[in-house]
N, C-alpha and C positions, 0 to 999 in steps of 0.2 A: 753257327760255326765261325770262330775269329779265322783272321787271317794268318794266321800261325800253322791252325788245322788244315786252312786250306792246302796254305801252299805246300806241305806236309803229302795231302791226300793228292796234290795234282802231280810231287815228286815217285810217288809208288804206284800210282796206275799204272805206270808199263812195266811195271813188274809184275800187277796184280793179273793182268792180261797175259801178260806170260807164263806165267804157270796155269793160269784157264786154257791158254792155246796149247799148251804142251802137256797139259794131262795130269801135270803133281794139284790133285785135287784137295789133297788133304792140305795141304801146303795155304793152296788159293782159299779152302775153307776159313782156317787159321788166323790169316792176313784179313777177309771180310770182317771177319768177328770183332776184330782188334779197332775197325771203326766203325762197329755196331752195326753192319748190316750181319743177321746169322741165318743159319740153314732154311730155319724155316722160311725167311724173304726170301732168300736164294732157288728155294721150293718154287715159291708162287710164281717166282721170276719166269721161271726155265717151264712150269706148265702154263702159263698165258704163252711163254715162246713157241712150245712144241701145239699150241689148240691152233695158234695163228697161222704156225708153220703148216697145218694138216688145212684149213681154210683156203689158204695161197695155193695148193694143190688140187684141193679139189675145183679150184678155182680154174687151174690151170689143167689138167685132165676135159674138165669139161670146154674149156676153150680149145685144145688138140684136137677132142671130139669132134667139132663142128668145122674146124680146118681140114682135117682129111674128108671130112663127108661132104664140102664144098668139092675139094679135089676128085675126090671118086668119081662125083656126078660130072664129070667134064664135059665139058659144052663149048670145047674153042676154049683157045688163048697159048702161054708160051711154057709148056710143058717143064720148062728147066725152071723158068719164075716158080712156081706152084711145086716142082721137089722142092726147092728153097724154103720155101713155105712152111710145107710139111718137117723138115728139117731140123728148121729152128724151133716150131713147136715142142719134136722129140727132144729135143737139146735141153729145152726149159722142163719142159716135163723132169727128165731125167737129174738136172739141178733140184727141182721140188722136191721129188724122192729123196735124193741124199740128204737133202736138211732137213725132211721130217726123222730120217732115220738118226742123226746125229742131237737131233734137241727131244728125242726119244730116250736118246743113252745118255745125254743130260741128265734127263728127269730122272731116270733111275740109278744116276751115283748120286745125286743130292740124297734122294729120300734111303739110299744106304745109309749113310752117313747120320741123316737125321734123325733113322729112326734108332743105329746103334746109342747115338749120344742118348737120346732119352730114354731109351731102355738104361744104358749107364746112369743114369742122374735120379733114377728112382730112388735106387739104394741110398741117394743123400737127403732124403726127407727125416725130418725128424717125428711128424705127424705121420699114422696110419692111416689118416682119414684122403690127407691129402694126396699122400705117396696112391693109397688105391681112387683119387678121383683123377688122380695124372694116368695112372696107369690104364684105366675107362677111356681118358681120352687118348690113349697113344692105340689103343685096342680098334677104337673106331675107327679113326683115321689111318689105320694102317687097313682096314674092310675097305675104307672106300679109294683108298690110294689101289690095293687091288681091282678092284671095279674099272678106277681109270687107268692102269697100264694095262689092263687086260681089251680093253674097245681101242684105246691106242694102237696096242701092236696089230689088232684084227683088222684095223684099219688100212696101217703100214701091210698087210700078209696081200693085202688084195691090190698094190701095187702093181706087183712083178706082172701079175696073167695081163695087167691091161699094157704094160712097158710093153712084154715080147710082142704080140702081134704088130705092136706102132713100128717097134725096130725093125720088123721082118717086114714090114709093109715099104718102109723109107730104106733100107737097103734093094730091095726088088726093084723099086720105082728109079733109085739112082744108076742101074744099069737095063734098065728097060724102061724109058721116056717115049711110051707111045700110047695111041687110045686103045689100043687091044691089051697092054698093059692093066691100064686104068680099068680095063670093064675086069679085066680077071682077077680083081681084088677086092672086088664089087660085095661078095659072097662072105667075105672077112669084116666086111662093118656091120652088120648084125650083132655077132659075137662081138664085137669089139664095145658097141653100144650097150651090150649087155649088162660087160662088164666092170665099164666106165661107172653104168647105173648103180650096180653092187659098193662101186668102191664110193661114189659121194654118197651114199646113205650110210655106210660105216665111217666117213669121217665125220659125219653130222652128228653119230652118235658118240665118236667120240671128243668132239665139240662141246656136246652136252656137259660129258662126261668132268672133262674140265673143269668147264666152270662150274659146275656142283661141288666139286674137291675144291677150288679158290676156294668155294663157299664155305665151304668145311674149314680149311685151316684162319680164314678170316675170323671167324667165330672169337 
């Protein structure tokens, strides 16, 4: 890229950012294309973002995990430090969630968008051959794009049941800071372990899931 291009592409980034941040998708689509990144990059982009985003969470679920079952078991020390604790856990927690859910709805305006264009662009073959070996591969790839928002969102479903008990747990503890507190919530990390367990094997699988489809549109 000369310097022409550059300075060109370093003038329209904050516009190209803003219409990403504001939602005129088509728009931002448009503006990519015009310097050669297209839907399909834009695709891969946004599911390496949303497999990372679901990794950083369950990363972060399992680290909540082990902060309140440090706290539950209390053994001495300063009750307010240790809400704190708990606290900020839920806080990050609940950050992770929202950005799995939003590079979730990423991935599924891109592969709207991507899959109307080449269903459109069929029609501009001149070859039969080619038009039905495009159309094989948009058949496939749209099986295995089902596959990956379907372990995606199952993933994201099993969220919410491990959020409420953390939230009901760090609301209870911020207005009852005492060891009789602590033991009567004893009974709630079980279940809660449970279903921490549930949710990091459904983002593993759809980790998987991921990077199988990279695989697929790499091809």
């Amino acid at each position: 890229m000369n310097f022409s291009n550059v300075r060109i592409l370093s003038l329209i980034t904050p516009l190209i950012i803003l219409l990403s941040l504001t939602g005129c998708q088509s728009a931002y689509y448009s503006t990519m294309e015009k310097f050669g990144v297209h839907k399909r990059d834009i695709m891969v982009d946004r599911v390496s973002e949303a497999r990372d985003s679901q990794e950083e969470a369950k990363e972060q679920f399992a680290s909540a995990l082990e902060r309140f079952s440090s706290v539950l078991d209390f053994k001495g020390g300063t009750l307010e430090e240790k809400y704190k604790k708990v606290k900020a856990e839920l806080d990050q927690s609940e950050k992770k969630a929202r950005d799995v859910h939003k590079r979730i709805a990423a991935v599924e305006d891109v592969s709207e968008a991507l899959f109307d264009e080449w269903e459109d662009e069929l029609d501009q073959y001149s070859s039969a051959s080619l038009r039905q070996s495009s159309k094989r591969q948009l058949d496939q790839t749209k099986k295995e794009y089902t596959k990956l928002i379907a372990a995606m969102k199952k993933a994201e479903s099993k969220i919410d049941p491990v959020l409420r008990p953390l939230r009901d747990q760090v609301l209870y503890l911020k207005h009852n800071l005492n060891a009789r507190a602590i033991s009567s919530l004893q009974s709630e990390l079980v279940h809660i372990e449970t279903d921490v367990t549930v949710l990091i094997k459904e983002m593993e699988a759809a980790i998987r899931e991921a990077d199988s489809f990279i695989r697929t549109l790499a091809k």
